[in-house]
N, C-alpha and C positions, 0 to 999 in steps of 0.2 A: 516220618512221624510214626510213630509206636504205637498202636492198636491196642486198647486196655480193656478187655473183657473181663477180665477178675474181679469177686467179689474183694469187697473190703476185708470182711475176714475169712480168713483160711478156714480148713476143719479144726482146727482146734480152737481158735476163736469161738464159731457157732458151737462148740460141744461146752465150751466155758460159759460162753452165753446161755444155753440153755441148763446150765448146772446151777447158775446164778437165779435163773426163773424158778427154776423145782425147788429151793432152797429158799426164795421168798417166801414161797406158795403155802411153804412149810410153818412158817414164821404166821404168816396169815391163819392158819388153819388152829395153830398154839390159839391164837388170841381169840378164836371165836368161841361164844357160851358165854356161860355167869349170868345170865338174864334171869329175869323173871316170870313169871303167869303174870302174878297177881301187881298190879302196880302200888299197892299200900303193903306190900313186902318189901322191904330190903336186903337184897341178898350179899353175902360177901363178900360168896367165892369170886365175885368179879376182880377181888383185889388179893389175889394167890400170887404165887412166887411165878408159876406160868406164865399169868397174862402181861402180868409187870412188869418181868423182869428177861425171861428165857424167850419167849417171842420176840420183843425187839429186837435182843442181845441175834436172833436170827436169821432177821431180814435188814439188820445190819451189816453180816456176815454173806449175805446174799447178791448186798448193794457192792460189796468191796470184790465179791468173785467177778458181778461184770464189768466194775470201773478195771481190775487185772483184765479181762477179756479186750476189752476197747484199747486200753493202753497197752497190751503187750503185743496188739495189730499193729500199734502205728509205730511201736519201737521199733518192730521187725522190717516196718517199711521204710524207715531211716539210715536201716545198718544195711538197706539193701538185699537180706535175707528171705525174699519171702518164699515162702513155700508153699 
């Protein structure tokens, strides 16, 4: 019986994983602002090309780096490959 101390993902897994976090984080940070003081103000930079449009488009981009991290773990553990 074979003794399996290995993480699930390799180093380049966690480095994609955590490439995937910093590039959320990133998208998060697009979206935050556009508020107000005053609440009988409406402001309208809440609805700029940034928050609408460039921030999702990057934790979208975030989303899809770790579902590549999770899924290029478990192809590598199918082909037997792992490193």
């Amino acid at each position: 019986m074979e003794k399996k101390d290995k993480m699930a993902l390799g180093p380049k897994g966690l480095k994609l994983m955590l490439a995937g976090l910093i590039v959320m984080i990133a998208g998060y940070i697009l979206m935050m602002g556009g508020g107000s003081k005053d609440p009988q103000v409406f402001n309208y930079a809440m609805f700029d090309f940034r928050r609408l449009v460039a921030a999702p488009v990057v934790i979208l981009a975030g989303i899809v780096i770790e579902v590549i991290a999770i899924v290029g773990a478990v192809r590598d553990k199918k082909d037997g490959q792992e490193k």
